[in-house]
N, CA and C atoms as a LAMMPS dump frame, in Angstrom:
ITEM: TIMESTEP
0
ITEM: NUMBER OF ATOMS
588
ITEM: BOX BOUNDS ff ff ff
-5.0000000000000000e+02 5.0000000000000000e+02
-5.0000000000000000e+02 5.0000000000000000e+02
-5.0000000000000000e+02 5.0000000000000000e+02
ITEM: ATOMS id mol type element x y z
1 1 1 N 452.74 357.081 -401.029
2 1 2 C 453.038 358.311 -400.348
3 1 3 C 452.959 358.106 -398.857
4 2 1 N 453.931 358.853 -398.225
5 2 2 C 453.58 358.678 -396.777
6 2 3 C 453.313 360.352 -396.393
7 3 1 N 452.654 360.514 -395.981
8 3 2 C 451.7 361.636 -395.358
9 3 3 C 452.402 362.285 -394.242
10 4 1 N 452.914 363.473 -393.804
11 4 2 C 453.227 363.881 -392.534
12 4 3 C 452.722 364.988 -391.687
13 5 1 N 452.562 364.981 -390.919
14 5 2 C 451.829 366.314 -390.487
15 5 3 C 452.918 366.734 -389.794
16 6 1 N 453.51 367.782 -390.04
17 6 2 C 454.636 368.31 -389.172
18 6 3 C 454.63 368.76 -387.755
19 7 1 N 455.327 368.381 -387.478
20 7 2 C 455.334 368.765 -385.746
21 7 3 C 456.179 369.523 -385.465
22 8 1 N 457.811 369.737 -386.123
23 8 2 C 458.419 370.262 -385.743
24 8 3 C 459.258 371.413 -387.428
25 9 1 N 459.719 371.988 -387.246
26 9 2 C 460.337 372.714 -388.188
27 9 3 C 461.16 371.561 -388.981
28 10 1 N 460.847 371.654 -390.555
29 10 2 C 461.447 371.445 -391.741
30 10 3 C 461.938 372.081 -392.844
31 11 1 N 462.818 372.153 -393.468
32 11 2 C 463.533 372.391 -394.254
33 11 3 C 463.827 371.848 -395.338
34 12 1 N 462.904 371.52 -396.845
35 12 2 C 463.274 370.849 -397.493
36 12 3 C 464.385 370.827 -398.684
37 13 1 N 464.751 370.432 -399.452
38 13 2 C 465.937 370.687 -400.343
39 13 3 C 465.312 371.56 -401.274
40 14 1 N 463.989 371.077 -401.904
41 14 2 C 463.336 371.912 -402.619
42 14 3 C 462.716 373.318 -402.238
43 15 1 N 463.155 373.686 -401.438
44 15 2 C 463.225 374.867 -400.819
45 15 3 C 461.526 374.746 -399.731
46 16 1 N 460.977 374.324 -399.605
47 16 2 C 459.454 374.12 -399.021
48 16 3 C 459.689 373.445 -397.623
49 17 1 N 459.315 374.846 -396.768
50 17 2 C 459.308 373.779 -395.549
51 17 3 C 457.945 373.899 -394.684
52 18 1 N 458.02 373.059 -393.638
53 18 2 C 456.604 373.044 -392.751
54 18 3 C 457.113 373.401 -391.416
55 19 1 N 456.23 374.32 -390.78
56 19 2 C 455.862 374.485 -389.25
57 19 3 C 454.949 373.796 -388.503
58 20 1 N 454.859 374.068 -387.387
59 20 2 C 453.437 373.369 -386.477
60 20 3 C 452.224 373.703 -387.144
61 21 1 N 452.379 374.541 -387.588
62 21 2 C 450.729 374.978 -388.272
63 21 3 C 450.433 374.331 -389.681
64 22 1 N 451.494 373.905 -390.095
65 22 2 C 451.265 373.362 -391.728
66 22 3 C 451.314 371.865 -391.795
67 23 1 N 450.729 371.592 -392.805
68 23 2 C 450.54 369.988 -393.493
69 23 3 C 451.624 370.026 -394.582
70 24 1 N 451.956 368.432 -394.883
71 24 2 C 452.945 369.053 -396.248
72 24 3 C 452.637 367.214 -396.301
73 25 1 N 451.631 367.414 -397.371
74 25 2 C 451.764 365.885 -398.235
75 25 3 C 452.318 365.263 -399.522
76 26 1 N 452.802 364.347 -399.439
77 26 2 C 453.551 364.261 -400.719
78 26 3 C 452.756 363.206 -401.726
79 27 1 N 452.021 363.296 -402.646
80 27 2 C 451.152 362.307 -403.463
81 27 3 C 451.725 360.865 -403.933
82 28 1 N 451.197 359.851 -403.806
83 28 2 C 451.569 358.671 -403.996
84 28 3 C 450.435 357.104 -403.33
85 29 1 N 450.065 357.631 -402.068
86 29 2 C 448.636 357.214 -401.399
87 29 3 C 447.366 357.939 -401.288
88 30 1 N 446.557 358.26 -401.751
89 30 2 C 445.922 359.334 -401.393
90 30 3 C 445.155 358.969 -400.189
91 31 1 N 444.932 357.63 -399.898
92 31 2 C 444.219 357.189 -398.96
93 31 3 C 444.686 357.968 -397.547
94 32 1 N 445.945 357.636 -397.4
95 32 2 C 446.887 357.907 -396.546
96 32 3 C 446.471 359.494 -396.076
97 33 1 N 446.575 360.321 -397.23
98 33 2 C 446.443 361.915 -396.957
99 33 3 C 445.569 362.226 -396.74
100 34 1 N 444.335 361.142 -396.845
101 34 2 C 442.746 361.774 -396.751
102 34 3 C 442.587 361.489 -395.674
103 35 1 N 442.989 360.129 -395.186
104 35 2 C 442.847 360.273 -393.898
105 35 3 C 443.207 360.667 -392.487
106 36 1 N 444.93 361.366 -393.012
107 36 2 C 445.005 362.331 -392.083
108 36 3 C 444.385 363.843 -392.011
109 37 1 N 443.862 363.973 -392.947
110 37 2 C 443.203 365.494 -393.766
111 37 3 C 441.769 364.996 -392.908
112 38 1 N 441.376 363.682 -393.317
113 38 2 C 439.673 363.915 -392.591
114 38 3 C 439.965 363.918 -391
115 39 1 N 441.07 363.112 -390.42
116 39 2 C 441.374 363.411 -388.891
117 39 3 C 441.31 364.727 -388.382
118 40 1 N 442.521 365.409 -388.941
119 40 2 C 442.274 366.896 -388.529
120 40 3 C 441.211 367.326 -388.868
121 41 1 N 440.354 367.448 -389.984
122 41 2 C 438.929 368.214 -390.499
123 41 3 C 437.75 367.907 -388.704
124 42 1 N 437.921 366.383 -388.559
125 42 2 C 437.201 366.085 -387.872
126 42 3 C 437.645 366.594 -386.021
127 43 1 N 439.049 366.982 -385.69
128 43 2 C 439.494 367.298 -384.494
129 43 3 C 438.979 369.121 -384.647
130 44 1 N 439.419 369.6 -385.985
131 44 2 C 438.863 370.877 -385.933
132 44 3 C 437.39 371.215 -385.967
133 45 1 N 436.58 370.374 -386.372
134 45 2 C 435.095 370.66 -386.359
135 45 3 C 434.305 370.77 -384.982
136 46 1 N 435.247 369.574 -384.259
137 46 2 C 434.669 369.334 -382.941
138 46 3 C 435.038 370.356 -382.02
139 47 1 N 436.267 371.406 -382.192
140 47 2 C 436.643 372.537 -381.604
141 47 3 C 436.018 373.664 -382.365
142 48 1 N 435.583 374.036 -383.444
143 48 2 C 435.388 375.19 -384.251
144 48 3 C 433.666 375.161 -384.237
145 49 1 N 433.039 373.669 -384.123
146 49 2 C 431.607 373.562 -384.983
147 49 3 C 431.346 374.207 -386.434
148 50 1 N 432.451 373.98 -387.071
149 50 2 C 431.917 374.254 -388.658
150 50 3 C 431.284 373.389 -389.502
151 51 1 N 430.479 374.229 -390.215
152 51 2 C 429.078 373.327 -391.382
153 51 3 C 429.705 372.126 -391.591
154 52 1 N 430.611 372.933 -392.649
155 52 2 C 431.344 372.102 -393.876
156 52 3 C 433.136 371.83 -394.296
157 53 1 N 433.983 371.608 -394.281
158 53 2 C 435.062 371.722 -394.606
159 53 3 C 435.271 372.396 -395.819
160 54 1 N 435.906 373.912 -396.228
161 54 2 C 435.916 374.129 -397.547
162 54 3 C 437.415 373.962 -397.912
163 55 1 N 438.082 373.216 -399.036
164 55 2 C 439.081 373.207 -399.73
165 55 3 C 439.334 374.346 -400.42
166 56 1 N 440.412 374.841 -400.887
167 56 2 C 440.748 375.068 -402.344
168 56 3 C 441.817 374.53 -402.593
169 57 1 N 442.013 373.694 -403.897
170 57 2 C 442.262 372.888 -404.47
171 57 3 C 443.169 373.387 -405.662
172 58 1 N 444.343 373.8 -405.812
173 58 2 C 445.359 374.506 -407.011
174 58 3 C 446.13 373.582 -407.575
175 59 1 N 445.74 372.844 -408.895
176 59 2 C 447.092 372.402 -409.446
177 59 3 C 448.066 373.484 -410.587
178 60 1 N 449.112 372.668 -410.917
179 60 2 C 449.681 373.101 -411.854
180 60 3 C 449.294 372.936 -413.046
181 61 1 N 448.822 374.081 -414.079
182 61 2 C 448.146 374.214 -415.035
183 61 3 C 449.062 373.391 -416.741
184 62 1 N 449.3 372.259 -415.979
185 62 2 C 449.993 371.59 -417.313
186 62 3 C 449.574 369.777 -417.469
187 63 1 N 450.029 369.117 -417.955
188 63 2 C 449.613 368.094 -418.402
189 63 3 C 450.485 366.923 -417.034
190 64 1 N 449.383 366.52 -416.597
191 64 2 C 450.172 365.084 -415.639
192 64 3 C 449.845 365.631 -414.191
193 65 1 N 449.409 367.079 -414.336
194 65 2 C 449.197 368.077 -412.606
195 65 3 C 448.038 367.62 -412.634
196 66 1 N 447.03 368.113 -413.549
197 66 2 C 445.292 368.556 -413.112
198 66 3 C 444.858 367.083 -412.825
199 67 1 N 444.955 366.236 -413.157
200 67 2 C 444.25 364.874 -413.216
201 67 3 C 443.944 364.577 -412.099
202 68 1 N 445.592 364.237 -411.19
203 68 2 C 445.807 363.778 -409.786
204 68 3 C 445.465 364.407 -408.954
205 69 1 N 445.331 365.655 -408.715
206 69 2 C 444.733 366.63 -407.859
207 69 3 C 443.054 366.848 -407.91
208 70 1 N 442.371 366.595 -409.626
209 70 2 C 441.181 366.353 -409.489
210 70 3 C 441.032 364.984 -409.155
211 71 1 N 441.201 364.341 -409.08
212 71 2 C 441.088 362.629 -408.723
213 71 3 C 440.793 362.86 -406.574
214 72 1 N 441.888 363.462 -406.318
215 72 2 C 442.502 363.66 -405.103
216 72 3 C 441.171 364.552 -404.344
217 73 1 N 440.87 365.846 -404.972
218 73 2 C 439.927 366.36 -404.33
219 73 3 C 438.237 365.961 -404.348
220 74 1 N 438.139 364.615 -405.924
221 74 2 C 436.889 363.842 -405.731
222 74 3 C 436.801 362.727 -404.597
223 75 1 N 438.064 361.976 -404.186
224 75 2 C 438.177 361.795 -402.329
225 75 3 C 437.69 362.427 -401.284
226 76 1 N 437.894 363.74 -401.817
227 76 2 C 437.604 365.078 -400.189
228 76 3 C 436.5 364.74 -400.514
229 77 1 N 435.603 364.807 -402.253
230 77 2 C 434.2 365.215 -401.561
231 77 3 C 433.121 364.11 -401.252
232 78 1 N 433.606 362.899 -401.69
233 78 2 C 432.922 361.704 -401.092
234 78 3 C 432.516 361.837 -399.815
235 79 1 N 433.517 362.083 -398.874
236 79 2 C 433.675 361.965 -397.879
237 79 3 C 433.453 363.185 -396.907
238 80 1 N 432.952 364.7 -397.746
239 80 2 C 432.12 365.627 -396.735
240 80 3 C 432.627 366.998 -397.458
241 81 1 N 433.997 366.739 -397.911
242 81 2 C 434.242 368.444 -397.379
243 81 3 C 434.026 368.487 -399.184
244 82 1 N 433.92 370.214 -398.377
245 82 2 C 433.423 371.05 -400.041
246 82 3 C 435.167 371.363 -400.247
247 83 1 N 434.938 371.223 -401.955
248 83 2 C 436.281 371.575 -402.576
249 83 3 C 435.929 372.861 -404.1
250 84 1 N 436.982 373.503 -403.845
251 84 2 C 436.349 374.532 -404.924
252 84 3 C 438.281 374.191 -405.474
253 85 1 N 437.779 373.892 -407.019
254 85 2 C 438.809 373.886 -407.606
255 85 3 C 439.313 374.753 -408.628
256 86 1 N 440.838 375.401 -408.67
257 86 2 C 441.053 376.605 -409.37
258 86 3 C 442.209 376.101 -409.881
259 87 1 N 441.534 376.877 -411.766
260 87 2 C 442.99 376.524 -412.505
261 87 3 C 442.776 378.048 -413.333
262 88 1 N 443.331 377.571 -414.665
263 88 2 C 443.903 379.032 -415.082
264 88 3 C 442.491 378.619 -416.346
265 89 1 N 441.923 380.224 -416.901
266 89 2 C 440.723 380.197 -417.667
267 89 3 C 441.244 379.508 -418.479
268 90 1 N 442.525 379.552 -419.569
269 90 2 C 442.983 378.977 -420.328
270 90 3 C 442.534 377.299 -420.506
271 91 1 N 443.231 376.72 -419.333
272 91 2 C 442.636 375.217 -419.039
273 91 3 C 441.67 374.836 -419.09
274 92 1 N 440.609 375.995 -418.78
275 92 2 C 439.335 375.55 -418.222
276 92 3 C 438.125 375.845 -419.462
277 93 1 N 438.812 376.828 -420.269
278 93 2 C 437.768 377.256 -421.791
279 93 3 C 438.302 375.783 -422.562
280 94 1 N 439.392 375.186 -422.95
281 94 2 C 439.59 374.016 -423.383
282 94 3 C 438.954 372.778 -423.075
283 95 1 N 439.163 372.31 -421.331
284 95 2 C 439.118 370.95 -420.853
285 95 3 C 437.76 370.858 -419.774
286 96 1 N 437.613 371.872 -418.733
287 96 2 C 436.629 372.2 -417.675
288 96 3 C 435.935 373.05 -417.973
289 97 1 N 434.914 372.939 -416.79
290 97 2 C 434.183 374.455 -416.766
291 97 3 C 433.778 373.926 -415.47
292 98 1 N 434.584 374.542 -414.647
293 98 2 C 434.892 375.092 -413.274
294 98 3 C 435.222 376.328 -413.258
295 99 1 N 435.126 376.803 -412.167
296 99 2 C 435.386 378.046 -411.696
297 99 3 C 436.938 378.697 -412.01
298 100 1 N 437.051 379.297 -412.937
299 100 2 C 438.724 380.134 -413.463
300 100 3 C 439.037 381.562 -412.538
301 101 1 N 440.574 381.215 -412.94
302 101 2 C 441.494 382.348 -412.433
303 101 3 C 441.966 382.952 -413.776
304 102 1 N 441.842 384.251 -414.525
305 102 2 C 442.279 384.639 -415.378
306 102 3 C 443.847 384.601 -415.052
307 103 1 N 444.878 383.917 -416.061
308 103 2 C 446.053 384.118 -415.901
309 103 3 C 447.09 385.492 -416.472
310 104 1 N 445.888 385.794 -417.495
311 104 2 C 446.893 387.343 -418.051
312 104 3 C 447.837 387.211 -418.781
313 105 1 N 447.806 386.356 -419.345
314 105 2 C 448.978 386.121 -420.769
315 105 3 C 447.966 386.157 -421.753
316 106 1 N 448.187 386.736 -423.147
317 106 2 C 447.748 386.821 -424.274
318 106 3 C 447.303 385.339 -424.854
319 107 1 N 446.266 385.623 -425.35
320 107 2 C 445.932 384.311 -425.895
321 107 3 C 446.533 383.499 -427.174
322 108 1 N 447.661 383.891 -427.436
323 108 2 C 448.249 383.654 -428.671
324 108 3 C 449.884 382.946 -427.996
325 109 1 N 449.789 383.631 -426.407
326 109 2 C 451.176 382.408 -425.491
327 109 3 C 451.16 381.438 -425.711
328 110 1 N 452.264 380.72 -426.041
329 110 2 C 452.011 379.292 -425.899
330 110 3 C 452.447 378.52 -424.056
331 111 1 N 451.268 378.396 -423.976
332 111 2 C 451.137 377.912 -422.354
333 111 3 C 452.319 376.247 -422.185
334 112 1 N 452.761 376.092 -423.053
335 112 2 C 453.494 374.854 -423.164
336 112 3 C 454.927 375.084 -422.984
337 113 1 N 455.229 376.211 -422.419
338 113 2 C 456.459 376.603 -422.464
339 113 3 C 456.271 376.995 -420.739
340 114 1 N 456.677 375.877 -420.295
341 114 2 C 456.998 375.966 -419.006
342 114 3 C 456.981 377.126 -418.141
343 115 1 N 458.666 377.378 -418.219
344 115 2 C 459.134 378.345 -418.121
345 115 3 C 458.171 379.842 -417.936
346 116 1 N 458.005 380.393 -418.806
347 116 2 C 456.857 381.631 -419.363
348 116 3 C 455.336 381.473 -418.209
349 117 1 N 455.348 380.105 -418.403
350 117 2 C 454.017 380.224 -417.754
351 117 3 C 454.254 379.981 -416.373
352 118 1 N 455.142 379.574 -415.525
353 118 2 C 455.689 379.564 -413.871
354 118 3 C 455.625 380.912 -413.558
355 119 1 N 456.489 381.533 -414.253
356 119 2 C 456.608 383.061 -414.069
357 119 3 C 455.556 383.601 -413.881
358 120 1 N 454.72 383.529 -414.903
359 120 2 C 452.87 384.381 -414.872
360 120 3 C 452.29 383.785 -413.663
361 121 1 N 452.682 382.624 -412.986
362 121 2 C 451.606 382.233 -412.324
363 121 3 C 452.018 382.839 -410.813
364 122 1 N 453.775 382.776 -410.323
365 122 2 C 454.385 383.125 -409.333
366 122 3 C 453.37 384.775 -409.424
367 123 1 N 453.494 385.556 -410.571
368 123 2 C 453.405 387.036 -410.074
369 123 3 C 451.908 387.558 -410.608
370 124 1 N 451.217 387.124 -411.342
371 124 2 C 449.893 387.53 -411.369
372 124 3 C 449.317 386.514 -410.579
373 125 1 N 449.142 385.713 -410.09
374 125 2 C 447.69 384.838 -409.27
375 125 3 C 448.018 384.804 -407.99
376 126 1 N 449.189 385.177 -407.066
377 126 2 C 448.72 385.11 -405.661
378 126 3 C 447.456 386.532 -405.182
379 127 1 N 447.811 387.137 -405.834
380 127 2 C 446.702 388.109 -405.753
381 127 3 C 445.324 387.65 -406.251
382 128 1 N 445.307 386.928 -406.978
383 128 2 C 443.702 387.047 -407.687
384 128 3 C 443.671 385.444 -406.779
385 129 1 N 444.312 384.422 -405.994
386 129 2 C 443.744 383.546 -405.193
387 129 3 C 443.171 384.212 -404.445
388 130 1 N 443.766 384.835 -403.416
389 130 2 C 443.509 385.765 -402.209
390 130 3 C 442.245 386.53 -402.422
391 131 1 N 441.872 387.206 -403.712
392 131 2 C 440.882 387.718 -403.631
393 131 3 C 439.493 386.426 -403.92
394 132 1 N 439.745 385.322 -404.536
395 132 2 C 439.353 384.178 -405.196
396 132 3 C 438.502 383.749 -403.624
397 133 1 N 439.783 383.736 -402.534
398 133 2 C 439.311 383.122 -401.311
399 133 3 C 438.405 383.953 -400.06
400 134 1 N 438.443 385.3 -400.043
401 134 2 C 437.982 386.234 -399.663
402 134 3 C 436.887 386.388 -399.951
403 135 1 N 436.249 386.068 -401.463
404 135 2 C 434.978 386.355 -402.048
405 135 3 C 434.298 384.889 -401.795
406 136 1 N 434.955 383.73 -401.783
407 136 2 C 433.934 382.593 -401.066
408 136 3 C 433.824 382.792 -399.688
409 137 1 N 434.763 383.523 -398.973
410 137 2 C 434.691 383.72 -397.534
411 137 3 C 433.11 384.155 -397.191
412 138 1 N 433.471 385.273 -398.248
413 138 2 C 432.436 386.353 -397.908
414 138 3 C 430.596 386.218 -398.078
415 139 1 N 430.769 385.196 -399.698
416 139 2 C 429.822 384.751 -399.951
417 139 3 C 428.946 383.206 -399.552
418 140 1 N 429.48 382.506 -398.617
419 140 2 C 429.404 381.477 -398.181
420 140 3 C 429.268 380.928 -396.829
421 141 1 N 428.488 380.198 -396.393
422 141 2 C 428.641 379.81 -395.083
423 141 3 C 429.89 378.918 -394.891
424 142 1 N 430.017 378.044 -395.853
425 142 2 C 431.55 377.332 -395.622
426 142 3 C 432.413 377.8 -396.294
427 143 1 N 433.514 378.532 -395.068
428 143 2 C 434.604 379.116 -395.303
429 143 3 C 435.739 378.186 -395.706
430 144 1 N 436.448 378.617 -396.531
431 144 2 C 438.069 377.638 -396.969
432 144 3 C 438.488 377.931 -396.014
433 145 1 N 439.208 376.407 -395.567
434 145 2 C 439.692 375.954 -394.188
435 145 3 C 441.318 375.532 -394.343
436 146 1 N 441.101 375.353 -395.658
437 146 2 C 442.762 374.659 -396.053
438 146 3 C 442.831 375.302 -397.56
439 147 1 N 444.336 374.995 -398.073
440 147 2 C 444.729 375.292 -399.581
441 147 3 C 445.454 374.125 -399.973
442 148 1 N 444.86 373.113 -400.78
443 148 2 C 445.774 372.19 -401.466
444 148 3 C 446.54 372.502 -402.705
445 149 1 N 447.668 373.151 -403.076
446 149 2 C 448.468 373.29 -404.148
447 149 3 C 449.444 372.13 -404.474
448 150 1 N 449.483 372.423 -405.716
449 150 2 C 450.279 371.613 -406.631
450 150 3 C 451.933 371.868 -406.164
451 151 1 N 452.546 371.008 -405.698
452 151 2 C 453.977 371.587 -405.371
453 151 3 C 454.619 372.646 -406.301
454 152 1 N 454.413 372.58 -407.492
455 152 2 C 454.752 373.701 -407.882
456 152 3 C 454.5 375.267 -408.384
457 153 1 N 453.011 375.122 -407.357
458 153 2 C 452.675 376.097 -407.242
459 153 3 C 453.105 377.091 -405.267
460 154 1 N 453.821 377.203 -404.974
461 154 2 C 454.243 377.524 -403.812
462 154 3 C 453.642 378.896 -403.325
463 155 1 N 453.865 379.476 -404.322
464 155 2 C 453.161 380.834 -404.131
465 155 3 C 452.165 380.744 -403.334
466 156 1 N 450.679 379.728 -403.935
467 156 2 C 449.529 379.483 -403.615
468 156 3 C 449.475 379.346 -401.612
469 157 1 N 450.452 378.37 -401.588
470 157 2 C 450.861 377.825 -400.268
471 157 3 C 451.118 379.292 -399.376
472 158 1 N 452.094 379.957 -399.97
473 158 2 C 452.199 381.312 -399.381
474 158 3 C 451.541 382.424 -398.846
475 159 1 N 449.832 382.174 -399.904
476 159 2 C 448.85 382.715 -399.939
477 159 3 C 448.162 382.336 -398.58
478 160 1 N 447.81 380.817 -398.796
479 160 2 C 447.448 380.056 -397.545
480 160 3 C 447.604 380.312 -396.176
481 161 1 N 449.14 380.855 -395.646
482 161 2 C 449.868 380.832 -394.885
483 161 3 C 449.549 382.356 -394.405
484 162 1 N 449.537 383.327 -395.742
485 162 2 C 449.031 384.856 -394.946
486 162 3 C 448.011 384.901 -394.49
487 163 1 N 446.961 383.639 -394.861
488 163 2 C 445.594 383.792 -394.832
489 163 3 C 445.426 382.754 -393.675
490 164 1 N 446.089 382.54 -393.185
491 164 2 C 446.364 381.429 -391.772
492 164 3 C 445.045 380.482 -391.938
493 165 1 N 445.807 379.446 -393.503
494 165 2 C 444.557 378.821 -393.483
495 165 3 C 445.696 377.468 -393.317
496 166 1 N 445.142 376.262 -393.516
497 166 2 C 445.559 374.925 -393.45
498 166 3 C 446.588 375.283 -394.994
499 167 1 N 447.636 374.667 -395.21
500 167 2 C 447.726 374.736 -396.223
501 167 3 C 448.627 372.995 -396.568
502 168 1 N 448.973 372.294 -397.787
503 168 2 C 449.095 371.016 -398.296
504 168 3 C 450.044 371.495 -399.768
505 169 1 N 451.104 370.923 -399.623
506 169 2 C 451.985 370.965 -400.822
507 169 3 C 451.052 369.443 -401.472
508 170 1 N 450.965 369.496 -402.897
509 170 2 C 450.514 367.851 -403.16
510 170 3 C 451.731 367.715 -404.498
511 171 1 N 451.883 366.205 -404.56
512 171 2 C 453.292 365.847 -405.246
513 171 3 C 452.202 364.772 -406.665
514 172 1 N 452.058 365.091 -407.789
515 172 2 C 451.27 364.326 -408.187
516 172 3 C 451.958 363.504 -408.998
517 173 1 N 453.557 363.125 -409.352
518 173 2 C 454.276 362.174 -409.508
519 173 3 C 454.397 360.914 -408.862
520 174 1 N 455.328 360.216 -409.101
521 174 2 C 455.658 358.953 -408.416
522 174 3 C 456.651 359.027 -407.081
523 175 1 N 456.127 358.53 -406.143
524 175 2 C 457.172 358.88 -405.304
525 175 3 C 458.563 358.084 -405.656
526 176 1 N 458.971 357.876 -406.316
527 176 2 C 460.718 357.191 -406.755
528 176 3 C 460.96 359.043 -407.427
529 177 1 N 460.046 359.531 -408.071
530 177 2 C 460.842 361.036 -408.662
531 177 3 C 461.086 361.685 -407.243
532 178 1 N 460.227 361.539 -406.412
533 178 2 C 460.41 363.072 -405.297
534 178 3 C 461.632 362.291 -405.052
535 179 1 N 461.903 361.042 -404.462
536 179 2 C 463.017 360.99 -403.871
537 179 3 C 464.335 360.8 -404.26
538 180 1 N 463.613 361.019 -405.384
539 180 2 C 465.319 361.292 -406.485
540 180 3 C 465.652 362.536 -405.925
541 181 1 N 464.546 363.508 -406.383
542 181 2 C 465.021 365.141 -406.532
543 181 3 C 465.05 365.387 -404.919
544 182 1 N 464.66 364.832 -403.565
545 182 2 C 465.356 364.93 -402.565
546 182 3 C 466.89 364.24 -402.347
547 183 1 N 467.171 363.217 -402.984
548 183 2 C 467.919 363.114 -403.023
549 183 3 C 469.731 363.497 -403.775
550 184 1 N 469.072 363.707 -404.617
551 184 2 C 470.038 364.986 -405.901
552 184 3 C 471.422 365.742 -404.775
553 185 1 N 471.083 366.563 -403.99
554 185 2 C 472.097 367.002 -403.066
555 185 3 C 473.306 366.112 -402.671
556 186 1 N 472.611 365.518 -402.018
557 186 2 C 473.505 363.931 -401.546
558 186 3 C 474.564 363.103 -402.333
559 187 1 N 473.56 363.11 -403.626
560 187 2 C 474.632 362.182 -404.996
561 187 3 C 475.891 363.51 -404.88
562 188 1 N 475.467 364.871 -404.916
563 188 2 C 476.448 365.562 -405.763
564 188 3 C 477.462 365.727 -404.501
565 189 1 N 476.622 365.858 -403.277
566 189 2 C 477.583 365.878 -402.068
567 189 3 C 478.923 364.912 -402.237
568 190 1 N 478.385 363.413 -402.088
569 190 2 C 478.952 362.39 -401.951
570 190 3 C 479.793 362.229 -403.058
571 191 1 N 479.786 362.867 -404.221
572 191 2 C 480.011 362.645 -405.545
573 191 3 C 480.03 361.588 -406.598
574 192 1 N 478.668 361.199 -406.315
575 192 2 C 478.542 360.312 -406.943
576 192 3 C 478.22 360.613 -408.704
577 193 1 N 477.475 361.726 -408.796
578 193 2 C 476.946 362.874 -409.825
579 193 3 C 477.867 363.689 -409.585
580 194 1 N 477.958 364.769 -410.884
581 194 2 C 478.115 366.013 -410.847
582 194 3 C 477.474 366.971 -410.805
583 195 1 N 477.997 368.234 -410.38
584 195 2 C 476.814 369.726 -410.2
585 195 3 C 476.321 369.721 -411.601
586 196 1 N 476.711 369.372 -412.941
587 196 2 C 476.484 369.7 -413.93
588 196 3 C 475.307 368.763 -414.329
């Protein structure tokens, strides 16, 4: 992965872009991202004097997301900052017992159906993050400073962004997929592929 901290306005194909204020990492090094993540942690501490660095940490609640992102945020905490990680209760009555976001689908959904479950997550959980992040605000000396989401959780990022916190797209594939699916436009441009 190569890591960028944006400097200037982006526009990505996948619809996700970054401003001056945003991070946008793409998973593949994590070394790479931690250590631009502990740079800034460490340029903002020395301007802010905060305790602790607090994360929150969102993957996508399916198989091949949670791993890399928990792997990713046991990096952050080696190395200082607090990470509070949020998935859906579903995941977490099965596999964890971390701290849950009720997702609000019946327990009889089958969560394996993509589709069904993007939807629930776009329109019931930016609200219950926001309140998720508000109540560690409130209850904590170390405030969440950043939002690491799962790229396909965007919403989350959105959340981040009202909440003018740091926010981090994370890519927990191989980077040869992202740059396929950045590249996808191009083949069909050039016609090398079809739209179909």
């Amino acid at each position: 992965m190569k890591a960028a901290n944006a400097h200037e306005d982006k526009t990505y194909s996948n619809g996700y872009s970054t401003n001056a204020s945003s991070l946008f990492y793409i998973w593949h090094d994590k070394e790479t991202a931690f250590e631009n993540i502990w740079k800034w942690n460490r340029e903002n501490q020395e301007r802010k004097k905060m305790s602790k660095p607090h994360i929150v940490a969102i993957p996508y609640p399916a198989q091949g997301h949670v791993i890399p992102l928990m792997e990713f945020s046991q990096c952050l905490v080696n190395h200082g900052f607090k990470v509070t990680f949020v998935n859906t209760e579903h995941n977490h009555k099965n596999q964890l017992h971390l701290a849950s976001l009720p997702d609000d689908l019946e327990p009889w959904v089958d969560r394996s159906e993509l589709g069904q479950l993007t939807e629930a997550l776009k329109w019931i959980m930016p609200g219950k993050l926001e309140e998720l992040i508000e109540n560690i605000n409130q209850g904590e000396s170390d405030r969440v400073t950043c939002v690491i989401a799962d790229e396909n959780c965007a919403w989350a990022l959105e959340v981040a962004e009202k909440m003018n916190l740091k926010r981090v797209a994370f890519w927990p594939a191989s980077a040869a997929a992202l740059t396929l699916i950045f590249g996808i436009p191009k083949l069909i441009h050039e016609e090398i592929i079809g739209n179909d």
